[in-house]
N, C-alpha and C positions, 0 to 999 in steps of 0.2 A: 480673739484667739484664746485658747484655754488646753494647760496643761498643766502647769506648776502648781496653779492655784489648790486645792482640791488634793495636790501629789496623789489624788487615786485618778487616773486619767477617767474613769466611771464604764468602762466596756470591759467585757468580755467575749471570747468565743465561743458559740453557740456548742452545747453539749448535749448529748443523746440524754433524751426525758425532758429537755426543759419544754418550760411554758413556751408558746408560740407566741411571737413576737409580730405578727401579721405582716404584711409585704414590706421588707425594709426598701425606700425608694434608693434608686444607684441615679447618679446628676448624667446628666446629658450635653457632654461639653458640647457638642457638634456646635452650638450657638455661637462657638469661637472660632472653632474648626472642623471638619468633617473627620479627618485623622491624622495622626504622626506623618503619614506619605502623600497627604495629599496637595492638589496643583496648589489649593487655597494657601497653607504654608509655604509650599518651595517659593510661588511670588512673592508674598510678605516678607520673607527674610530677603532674597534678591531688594525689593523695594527699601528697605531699612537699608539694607549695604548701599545701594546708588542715591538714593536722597539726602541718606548722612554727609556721604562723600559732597556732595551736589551744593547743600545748603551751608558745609564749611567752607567751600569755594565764591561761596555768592558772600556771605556775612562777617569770614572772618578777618581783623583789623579794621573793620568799618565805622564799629559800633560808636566808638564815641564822635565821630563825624557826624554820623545819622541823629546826635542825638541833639548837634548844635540848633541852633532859630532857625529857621527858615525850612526842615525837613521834615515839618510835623508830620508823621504817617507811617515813615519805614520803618521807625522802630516797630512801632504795633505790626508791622507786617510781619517782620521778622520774628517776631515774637509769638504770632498764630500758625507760622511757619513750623516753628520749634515746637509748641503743641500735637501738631498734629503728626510730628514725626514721635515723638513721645508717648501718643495715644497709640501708633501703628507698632512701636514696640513692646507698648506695656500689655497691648493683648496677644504677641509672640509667647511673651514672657510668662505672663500669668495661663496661659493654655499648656507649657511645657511644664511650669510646676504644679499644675495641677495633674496634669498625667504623670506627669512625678509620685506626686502623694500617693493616687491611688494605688500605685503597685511601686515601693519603689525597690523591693528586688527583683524588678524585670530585668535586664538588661540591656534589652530594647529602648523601654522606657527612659533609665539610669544614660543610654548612650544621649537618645535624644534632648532631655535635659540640661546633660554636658556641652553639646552640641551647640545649641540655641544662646546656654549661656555664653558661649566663647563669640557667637557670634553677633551678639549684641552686647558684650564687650564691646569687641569692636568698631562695632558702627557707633556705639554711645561714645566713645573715644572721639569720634570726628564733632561731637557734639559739645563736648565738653569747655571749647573755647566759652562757648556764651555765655553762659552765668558766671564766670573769668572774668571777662571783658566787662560785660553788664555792669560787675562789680567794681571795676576803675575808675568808671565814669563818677566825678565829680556829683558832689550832691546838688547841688543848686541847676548842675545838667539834668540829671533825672527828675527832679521837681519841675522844671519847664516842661521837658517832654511829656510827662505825665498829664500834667494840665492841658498842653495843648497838641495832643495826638490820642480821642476818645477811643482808640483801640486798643492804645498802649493805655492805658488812663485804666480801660474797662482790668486792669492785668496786675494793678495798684498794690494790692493786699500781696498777691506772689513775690512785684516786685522787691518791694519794702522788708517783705519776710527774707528776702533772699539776702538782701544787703545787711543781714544781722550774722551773717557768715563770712563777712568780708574782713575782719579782724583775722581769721583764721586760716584764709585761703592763703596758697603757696605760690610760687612761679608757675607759669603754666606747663612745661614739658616735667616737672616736678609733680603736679596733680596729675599729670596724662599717665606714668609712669605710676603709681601709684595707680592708677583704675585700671589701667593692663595687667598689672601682674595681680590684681587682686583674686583671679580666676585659677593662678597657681598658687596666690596664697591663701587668705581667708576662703574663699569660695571654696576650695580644694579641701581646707578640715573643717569646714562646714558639711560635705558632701561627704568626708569621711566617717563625720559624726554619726549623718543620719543613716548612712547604709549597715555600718557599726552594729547602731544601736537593734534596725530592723532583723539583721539577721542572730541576734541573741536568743535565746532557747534558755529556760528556767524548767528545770523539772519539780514539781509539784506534787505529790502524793500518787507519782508512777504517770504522769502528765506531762508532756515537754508543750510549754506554755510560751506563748511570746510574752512580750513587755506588757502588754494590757490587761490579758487573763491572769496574768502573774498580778501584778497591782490589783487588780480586781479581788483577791482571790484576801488581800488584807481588810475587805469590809465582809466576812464569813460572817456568819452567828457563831462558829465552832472556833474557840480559841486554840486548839492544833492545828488547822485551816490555818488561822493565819499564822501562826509559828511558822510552820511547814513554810509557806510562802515566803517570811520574810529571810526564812534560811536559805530559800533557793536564790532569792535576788539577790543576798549578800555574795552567795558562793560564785558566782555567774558573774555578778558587776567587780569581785575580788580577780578573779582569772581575769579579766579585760580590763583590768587597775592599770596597766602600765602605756595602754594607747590611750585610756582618757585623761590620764597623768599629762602624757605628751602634747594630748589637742591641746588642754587647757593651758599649760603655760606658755604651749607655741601661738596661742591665741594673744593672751593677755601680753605676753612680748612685742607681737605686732600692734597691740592696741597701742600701748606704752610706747613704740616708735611712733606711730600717727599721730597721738597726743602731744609727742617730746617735739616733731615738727612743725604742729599748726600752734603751738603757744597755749594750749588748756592748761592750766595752774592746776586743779582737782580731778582725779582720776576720773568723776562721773562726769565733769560738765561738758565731754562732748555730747553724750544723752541729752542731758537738761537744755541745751543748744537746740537738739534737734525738737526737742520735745515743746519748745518756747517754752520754759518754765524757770524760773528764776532758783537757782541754787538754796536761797534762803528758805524759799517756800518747801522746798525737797529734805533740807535739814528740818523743818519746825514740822514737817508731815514724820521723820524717821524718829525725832524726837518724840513727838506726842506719843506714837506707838509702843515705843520701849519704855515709855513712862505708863503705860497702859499696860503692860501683860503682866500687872502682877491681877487688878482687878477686870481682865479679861480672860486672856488663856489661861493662868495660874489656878484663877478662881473656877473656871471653867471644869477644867481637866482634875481636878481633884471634886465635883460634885460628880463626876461619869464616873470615876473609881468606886467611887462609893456604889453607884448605880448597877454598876458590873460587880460588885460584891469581892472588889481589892482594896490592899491597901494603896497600893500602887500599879499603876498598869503597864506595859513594856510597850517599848515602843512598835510593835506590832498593833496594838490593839487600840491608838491612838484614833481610827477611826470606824471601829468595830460598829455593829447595829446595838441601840438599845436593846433591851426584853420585850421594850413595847413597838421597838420598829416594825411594822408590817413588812411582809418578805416577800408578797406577790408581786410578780414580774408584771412589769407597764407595758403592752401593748403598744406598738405605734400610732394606729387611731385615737389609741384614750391622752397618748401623752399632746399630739397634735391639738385633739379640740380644746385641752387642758390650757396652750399657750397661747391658742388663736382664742380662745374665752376667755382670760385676761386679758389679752391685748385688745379685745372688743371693749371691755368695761370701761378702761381710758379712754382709747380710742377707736372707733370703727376704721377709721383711713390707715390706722396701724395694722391692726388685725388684716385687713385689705392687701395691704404690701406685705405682710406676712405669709398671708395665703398665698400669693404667689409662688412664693419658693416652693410649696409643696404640689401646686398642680402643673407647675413648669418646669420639673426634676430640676431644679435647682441645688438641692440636696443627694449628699450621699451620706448613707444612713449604716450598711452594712460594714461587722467587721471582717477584715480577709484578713490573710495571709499576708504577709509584703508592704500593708495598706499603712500609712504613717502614723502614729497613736496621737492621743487627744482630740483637737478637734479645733475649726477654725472657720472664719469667717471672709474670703477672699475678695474684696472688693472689684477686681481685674480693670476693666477702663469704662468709664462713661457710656461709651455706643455700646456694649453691651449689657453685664447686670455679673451680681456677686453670685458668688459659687457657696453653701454652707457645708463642712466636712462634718463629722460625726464618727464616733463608733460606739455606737446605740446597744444595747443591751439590756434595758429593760427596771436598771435601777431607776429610784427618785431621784439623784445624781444626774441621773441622763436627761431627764425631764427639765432639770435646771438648768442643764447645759443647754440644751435645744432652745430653753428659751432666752440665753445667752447669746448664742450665736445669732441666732434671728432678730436680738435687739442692734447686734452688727449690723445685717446684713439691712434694714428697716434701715440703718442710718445711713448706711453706704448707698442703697437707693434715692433715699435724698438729697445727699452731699453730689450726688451725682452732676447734678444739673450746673456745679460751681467748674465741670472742665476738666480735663484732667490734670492741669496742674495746680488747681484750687480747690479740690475735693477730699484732697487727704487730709484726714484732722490728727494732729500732734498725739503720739502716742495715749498718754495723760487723760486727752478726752476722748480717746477713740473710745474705751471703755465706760465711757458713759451710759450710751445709750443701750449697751449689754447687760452691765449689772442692774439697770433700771427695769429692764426686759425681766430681769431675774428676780425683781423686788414684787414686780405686776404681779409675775403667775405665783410667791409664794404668797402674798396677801391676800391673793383671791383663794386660793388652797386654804389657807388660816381662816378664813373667815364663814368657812363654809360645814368646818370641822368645830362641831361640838364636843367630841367624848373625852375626855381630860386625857386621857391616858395617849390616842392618837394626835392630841394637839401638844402634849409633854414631847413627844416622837419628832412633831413637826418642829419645833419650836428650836429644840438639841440637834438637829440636823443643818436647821438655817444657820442657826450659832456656830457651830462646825464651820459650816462653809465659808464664811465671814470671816472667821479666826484665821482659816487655812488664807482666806483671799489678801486679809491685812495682818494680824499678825505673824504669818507663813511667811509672806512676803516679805515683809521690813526684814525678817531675819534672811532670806537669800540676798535682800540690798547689802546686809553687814556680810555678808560671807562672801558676797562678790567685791566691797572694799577692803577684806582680808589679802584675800587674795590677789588682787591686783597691787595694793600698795606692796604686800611683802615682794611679788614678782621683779618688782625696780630692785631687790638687791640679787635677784640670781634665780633661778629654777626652785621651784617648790614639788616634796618629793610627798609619794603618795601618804604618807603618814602624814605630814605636815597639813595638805590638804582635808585630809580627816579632822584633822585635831581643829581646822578652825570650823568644820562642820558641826562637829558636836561642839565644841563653844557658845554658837548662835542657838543650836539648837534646844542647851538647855536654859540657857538664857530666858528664850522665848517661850517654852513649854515648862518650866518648872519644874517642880520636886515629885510632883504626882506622877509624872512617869519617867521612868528607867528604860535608857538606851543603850540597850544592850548589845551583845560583841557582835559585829559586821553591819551597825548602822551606820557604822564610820564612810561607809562606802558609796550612802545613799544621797551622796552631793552627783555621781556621776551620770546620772537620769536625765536630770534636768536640762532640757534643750534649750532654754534660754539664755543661758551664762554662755554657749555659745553662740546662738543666734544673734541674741541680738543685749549683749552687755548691759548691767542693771535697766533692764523693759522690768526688771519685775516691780519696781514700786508705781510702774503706774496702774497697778489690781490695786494697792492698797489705795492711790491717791482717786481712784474711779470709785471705789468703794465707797470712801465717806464720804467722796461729792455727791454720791447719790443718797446715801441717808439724807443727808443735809436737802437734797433736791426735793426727797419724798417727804419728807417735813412740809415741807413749803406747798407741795399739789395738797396731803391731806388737809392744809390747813385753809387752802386756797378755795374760794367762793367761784369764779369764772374767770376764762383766759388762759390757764398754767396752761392746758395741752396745745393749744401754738405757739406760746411762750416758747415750749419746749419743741415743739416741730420747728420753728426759725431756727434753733438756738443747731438741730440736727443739719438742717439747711443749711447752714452759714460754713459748714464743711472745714478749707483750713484758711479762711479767709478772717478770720479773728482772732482775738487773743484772751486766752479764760479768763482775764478781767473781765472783757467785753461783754462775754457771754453769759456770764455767773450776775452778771450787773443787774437785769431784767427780774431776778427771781430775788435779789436781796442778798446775795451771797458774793462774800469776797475771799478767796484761797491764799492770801499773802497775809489774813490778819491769824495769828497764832490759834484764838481761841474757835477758830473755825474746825478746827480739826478734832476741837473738843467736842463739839457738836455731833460730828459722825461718829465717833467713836461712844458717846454715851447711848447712842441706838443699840448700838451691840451691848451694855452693857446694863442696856435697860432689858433686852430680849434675856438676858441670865438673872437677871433681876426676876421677872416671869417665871423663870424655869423654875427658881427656889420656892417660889411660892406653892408652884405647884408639886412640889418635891413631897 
C-alpha cells in the first residue's frame, strides 16, 4: 500500500493538451463477483450468516475437550472449518472495498460497503469464540494435539502465532462487545475519514482539484505552481480543521481504551504485537533514523537548495523537479515493459506473475473522480488473486509505484498457496517484496542511463523517495507517539496537533527548508494515523531490509532469487528472524540498520560527486 510515503500520492487528473497516456487498464472484479446485485453475493452473505451461526453451535465450549488424548482430528477439523468460513468472507469483504475504492462518492457503492461490513460484523461475531477458546487451552494441550492431529499440526505456525495474543485477550462477551460496536465506532470515523477527505475541492490557479491533482500539482517545475498549490491545501484542509481534529482524537481515545483493557504497557505495542516484531527492534530502527537525518535529509535538502538556486526552500518545494529532471509524461506501455524488464533481469517467474496483473485487468490504473488516492496492493483470498489500485498519471513517481505495488501483488501470489489464514505476512515484511520491486526497476533504469546530467536526475529522485519512505516515516512514527501519548491527558486541539507536526517535521527536514504558514495543517491528509495507527514505520523498517537484502543478491554468486522466492512463500508462517536467517541478516542486531541506511547515504555520497 502507498500513500504517505512519497506525501505526493504521484497522480493527477488528466487535463486538456496533456500527453496521452495510452489505454489506462480499469480491473475486472467480476473474478469475485459479477455485481453489487447479483444472486452470486446475495448467497454468499446469506452463507456467512447461516454457517457462522452453524459452526458456533457445532464448536463452541468444546474446544478444550477436543483437544484432550484420544480425539486426535477434531480439532484440525474444526479448524479447516473456520478457514473456509474466513476465506468465504474475506472475499465478501475485499469485493465490497474494492468497489468502495473505486468510486467512493457513489452512494450506491458507500451503501453497499456499509452494508457488507455490518454484516459480516456479525457473522464474524459468532466466530469470534475460537481463537478465545483456542487460547485457554493449556499449553502442553495444544503441543499434544498438534503433534498428534497432522491437520491441526499442518495449522502449527497460525496456531503458535495466535497464542502470542493470549496475554491480551479479554473475557469473551467483552471481546464480542468490542467487535460489534467497532462498526459504530472505529469503522464509522474511519468511513467518515475517507468519504471526508474524497469529497474535498482545492482550487488551484482557477482549478477545483481533488486531493491528488492538488498534491500533484507540488512537483511543478514552476515554483508559483506549487505556491499556489500549497495555499490551496492549506486553505481547504484549514476549513475541514475541526472534523479532522475530532476523528483523530476520537480515534486515539478509542485506541487508548483498547490498549488500557488488554494490558499494552506502550502506546505502540499493540502494532508491534500484531506486526510480530519485538518493541526493541522498533526503538533501535526509530533510533538509528533520527540519529541519521542530519547526514541524510539534512545533508540532502540543503545540496537541492543550492541546485534550485535558494538559499532555502519552503516547504512547498521540498519535492520540486530538478532543472535536469525530464518532464515527459510516461506512457502506460513504456512504464509496463520498464517493470516487467526489471523483473525479468532477476527473475523471469517474477516478471511472469507480474504480467499477469496486466493481461488479466487486474489493475486499475485510471484517475476518476470519487476514486480513493494513492494506490494499493489488495491481496483478497487465496481462491482468487490480488487486485493492484493506481492512479497513474504518467510521472516517474508513478512508474515507481507501479513497481511497488506489483512487488505486492508478486508476493501476495505467492503467499497465497500458505491458505488463507497463513498467507498474510506481518505488516513489517509485507513491504518487502514492494520496495524490492522498486529497488529492481530503479537499478535497471540507473544502469542503462549514461548522461551525467539524467543520472544526477535519476539518482536525486531515488534519494527523495527513500528519505520520504524512511526518514518521512520515523517522523509520522514520532508525531503519531505525540499524539497518542499527549491524548491520555485530555483532547488535543487543533493547534496543538500542529505544533507537534511541525516539531517532527523540522527535526527531520532541517534548516534548509522553511515551513511556512498553513503547513501546520498538513498532518490531516495522511490516512494512515487513521487506518491503521503507527503502520508507518513499517516503509522505513521494509526500506532498509531491502537495502540490506539488495546488498546481499548484488553480492551473491547463485541461489539469492529462491532464497528470496521461499522467503515470499513462507507468507505469515515465520518469523523475520527466520526469514532474514538464509541471507545473513538479522533485524534485532543494532548495527543492521546501519547497513540500510548508509545505502541512502552512499546514493548522496554520488550525488556530490556529481554535483
Amino acid at each position: 500500500m502507498r500513500f504517505a510515503p512519497n506525501a505526493i500520492a504521484g497522480a493527477a487528473v488528466a487535463t486538456v493538451g496533456a500527453p496521452p497516456l495510452g489505454d489506462l487498464p480499469e480491473w475486472n472484479l467480476a473474478d469475485l463477483y459479477p455485481g453489487i446485485e447479483s444472486p452470486e453475493v446475495k448467497r454468499d452473505l446469506a452463507l456467512a450468516a447461516e454457517q457462522s451461526v452453524a459452526f458456533e453451535k457445532r464448536w463452541k465450549g468444546t474446544l478444550a475437550s477436543e483437544a484432550s488424548a484420544g480425539k486426535a482430528g477434531r480439532l484440525g477439523q474444526a479448524l479447516k472449518e473456520y478457514e473456509a468460513l474466513e476465506e468465504l468472507m474475506g472475499r465478501i469483504a475485499s469485493y465490497a472495498g474494492l468497489v468502495y475504492a473505486g468510486n467512493t462518492a457513489d452512494p450506491q457503492f458507500a451503501k453497499f460497503y456499509g452494508d457488507v461490513q455490518e454484516k459480516m460484523t456479525d457473522a464474524s461475531a459468532h466466530l469470534l469464540f475460537f481463537s478465545l477458546e483456542l487460547n485457554l487451552i493449556e499449553d502442553e494441550a495444544i503441543a499434544t494435539a498438534l503433534a498428534a492431529d497432522p491437520v491441526f499440526g499442518h495449522y502449527r505456525p497460525w496456531v503458535l502465532d495466535l497464542r502470542k495474543d493470549k496475554p491480551y485477550q479479554l473475557e469473551d462477551r467483552i471481546e464480542q462487545l468490542f467487535h460489534e460496536k467497532s462498526v459504530t465506532g472505529r469503522g464509522a470515523w474511519n468511513r467518515l475519514f475517507d468519504e471526508t477527505m474524497t469529497a474535498l475541492r482545492f482550487s488551484v490557479d482557477g482549478e477545483d482539484l481533488t486531493l491528488e491533482p492538488a498534491l500533484n500539482k507540488l512537483q511543478d517545475p514552476n515554483p508559483k505552481v506549487r505556491q499556489n498549490a500549497a495555499a490551496a491545501l492549506a486553505k481547504t484542509f484549514e476549513e475541514n480543521l475541526r472534523v479532522f481534529t475530532l476523528i483523530t482524537n476520537t480515534l486515539a481515545k478509542d485506541k487508548e481504551i483498547s490498549d488500557r483493557w488488554r494490558g499494552f504497557q506502550d502506546i505502540a505495542d499493540s502494532r508491534h504485537l500484531a506486526n510480530r516484531v519485538e518493541r526493541e527492534v522498533v526503538d533501535a530502527l526509530a533510533a538509528a533514523v533520527r540519529d541519521a537525518y542530519p547526514r541524510l535529509s539534512h545533508r540532502y535538502y540543503r545540496m537541492k537548495a543550492r541546485w534550485l538556486g535558494m538559499d532555502r526552500m519552503n516547504h512547498w518545494d521540498r519535492n520540486a523537479p530538478l532543472p535536469e529532471t525530464p518532464q515527459a509524461t510516461i506512457g502506460w506501455d513504456e512504464a509496463k515493459n520498464t517493470v516487467l524488464s526489471a523483473y525479468h533481469r532477476f527473475s523471469p517467474d517474477m516478471a511472469d506473475i507480474a504480467r499477469g496483473f496486466f493481461d488479466r485487468k487486474w489493475i486499475d490504473a485510471p484517475v476518476r473522480p470519487g476514486k480513493a488516492p494513492g494506490a494499493f496492493a489488495h491481496p483478497t483470498v487465496p481462491s482468487a488473486h490480488p487486485y493492484v489500485m493506481l492512479n497513474y498519471m504518467g510521472k516517474p513517481r508513478d512508474v515507481m509505484t507501479l513497481a511497488h505495488e506489483l512487488g505486492h501483488g508478486v508476493h501476495q501470489v505467492l503467499a497465497g498457496a500458505q491458505g488463507p489464514l497463513m498467507s498474510s505476512t506481518p505488516l513489517t515484511l509485507a513491504e518487502t517484496a514492494s520496495v524490492f520491486g522498486e529497488m529492481l526497476t530503479f537499478r535497471s533504469l540507473l544502469d542503462r542511463t549514461t548522461d551525467r546530467r539524467e543520472r544526477k536526475a535519476m539518482l536525486a529522485q531515488k534519494v527523495e523517495d527513500m528519505i520520504n519512505t524512511v526518514v518521512r516515516q520515523i517522523a509520522f512514527y514520532e508525531f503519531e507517539r505525540k499524539v497518542h501519548t499527549e491524548r491520555k491527558n485530555g483532547e488535543l486541539t487543533s493547534d496543538r496537533l500542529g505544533q507537534f507536526w511541525l516539531e517532527v517535521q523540522k527535526e527531520s527536514l532541517g534548516e534548509a527548508i522553511t515551513l511556512r504558514e498553513g503547513y501546520e495543517t498538513f498532518w490531516t491528509y495522511i490516512p494512515h494515523f487513521i487506518h491503521s495507527p503507527f503502520y508507518v514505520y513499517a516503509y522505513a523498517f521494509g526500506d532498509c531490509l531491502v537495502n540490506s537484502l539488495f546488498a546481499v543478491y548484488q553480492n551473491a554468486e547463485k541461489g539469492f532469487q529462491e532464497k528470496y522466492f521461499d522467503m515470499l512463500r513462507a507468507g505469515g508462517t515465520k518469523h523475520h528472524s527466520e526469514l532474514l536467517a538464509p541471507f545473513g541478516l538479522d533485524a534485532s542486531d543494532p548495527a543492521f540498520w546501519g547497513k540500510g541506511l548508509s545505502v541512502i547515504s552512499g546514493l548522496i555520497d554520488e550525488l556530490e560527486a556529481l554535483d
